[in-house]
N, C-alpha and C positions, 0 to 999 in steps of 0.2 A: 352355694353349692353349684358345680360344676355339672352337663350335661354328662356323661359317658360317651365317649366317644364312640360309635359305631366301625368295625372294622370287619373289612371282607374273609368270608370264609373261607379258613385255608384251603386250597386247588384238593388235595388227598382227601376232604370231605364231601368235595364234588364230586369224585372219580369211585371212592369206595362202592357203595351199590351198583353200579355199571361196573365194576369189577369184580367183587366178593358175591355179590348177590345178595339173595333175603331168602332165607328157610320160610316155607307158606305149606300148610297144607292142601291139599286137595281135596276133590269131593269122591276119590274113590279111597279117602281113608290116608293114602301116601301121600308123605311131604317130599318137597325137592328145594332145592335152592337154585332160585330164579332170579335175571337180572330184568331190568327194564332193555328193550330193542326200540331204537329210534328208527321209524316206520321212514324218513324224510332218508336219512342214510342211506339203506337198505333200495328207498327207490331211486334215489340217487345214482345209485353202484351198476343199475340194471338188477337186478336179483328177484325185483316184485312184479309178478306179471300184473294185467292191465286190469285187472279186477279192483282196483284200487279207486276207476274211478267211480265217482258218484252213479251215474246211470248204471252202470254196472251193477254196483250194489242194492241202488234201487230195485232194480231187479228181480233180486234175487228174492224180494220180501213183497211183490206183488203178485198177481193171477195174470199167469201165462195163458196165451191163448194155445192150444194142442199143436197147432204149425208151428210154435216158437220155442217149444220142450225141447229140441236140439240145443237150441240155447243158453237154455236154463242149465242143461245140464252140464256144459261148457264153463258158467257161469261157479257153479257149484264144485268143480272139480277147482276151478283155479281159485274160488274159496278154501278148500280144502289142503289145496299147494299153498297156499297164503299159512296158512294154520299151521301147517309142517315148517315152514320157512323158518315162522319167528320163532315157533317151540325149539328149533333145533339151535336156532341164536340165543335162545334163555333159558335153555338147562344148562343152569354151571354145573351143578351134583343132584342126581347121574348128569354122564356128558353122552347128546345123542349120535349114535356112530352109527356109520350101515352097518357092519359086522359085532356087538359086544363080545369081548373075552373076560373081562375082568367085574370085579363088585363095584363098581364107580361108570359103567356103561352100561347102554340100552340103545334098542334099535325105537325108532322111531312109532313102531306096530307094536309094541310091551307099553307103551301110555295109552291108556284108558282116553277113546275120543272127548270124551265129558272133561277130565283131566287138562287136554289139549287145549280146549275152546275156554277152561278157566286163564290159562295161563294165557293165552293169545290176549285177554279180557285185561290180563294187570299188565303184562309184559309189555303194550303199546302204551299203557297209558304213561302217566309223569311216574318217576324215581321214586317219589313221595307216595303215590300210591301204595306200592309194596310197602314200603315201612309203616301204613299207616293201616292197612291191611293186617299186617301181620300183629301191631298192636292191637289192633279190634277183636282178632280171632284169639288172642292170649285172655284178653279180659272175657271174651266168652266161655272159653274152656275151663277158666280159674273157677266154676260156677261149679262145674262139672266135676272135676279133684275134689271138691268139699264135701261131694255125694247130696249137691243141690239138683233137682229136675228143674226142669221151665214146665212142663207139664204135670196139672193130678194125676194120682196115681190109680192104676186099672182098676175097674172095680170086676 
């Protein structure tokens, strides 16, 4: 008996997530479908302001001294530009647009900030996350369809 031969995966199975997406839900209840954003690109291209770097972000998750709260808030705004940045590069469906007209857009302020920092969370990480994601949250939900709790019930 012969080994199998191991053979590269076709290029179109590389690309499909980075192009189709992955329907995930969110934690305000609304699903969207989300690609992964390659954070290396994006700073590559110029697009990510400087908060990118370590000290930076250090930062943001230390005790500021009251002299340095200009800072901080500097810091957290371009936190916050960081978070719009990618959300607007990884909603395929809705697509974010300054102005929505149609059932397939949203402005950028209709996403729930909570919503934003989930997707900022899978959208940087590997392709594989989202698909592995969203299989997690399927077998979770599948519990929930059968009218099983995770919790006793009230007394």
């Amino acid at each position: 008996m012969g080994k199998a031969q191991l053979r590269p995966t076709p290029a179109s199975r590389w690309r499909k997530v980075r192009r189709e997406g992955v329907v995930i839900p969110l934690p305000s209840g609304n699903a969207a479908r989300i690609r992964p954003v390659a954070l290396d690109v994006l700073l590559a291209g110029g697009q990510i302001p400087d908060i990118l770097s370590p000290l930076a972000a250090k930062t943001l998750w230390t005790e500021i001294e009251l002299d340095q709260i200009g800072n901080v808030m500097e810091l957290a705004t371009g936190m916050a530009d960081l978070v719009n940045l990618v959300c607007r590069a990884a909603f395929v469906e809705p697509r974010i647009v300054d102005e929505p007209q149609g059932d397939d857009e949203v402005a950028i302020e209709d996403i729930d900030f909570h919503d934003r920092a989930a997707v900022f969370q899978l959208a940087i990480g590997p392709a594989r996350d989202l698909e592995l994601f969203r299989q997690r949250q399927a077998k979770r939900m599948a519990a929930l369809h059968r009218g099983k709790d995770d919790e006793p019930a009230a007394e």
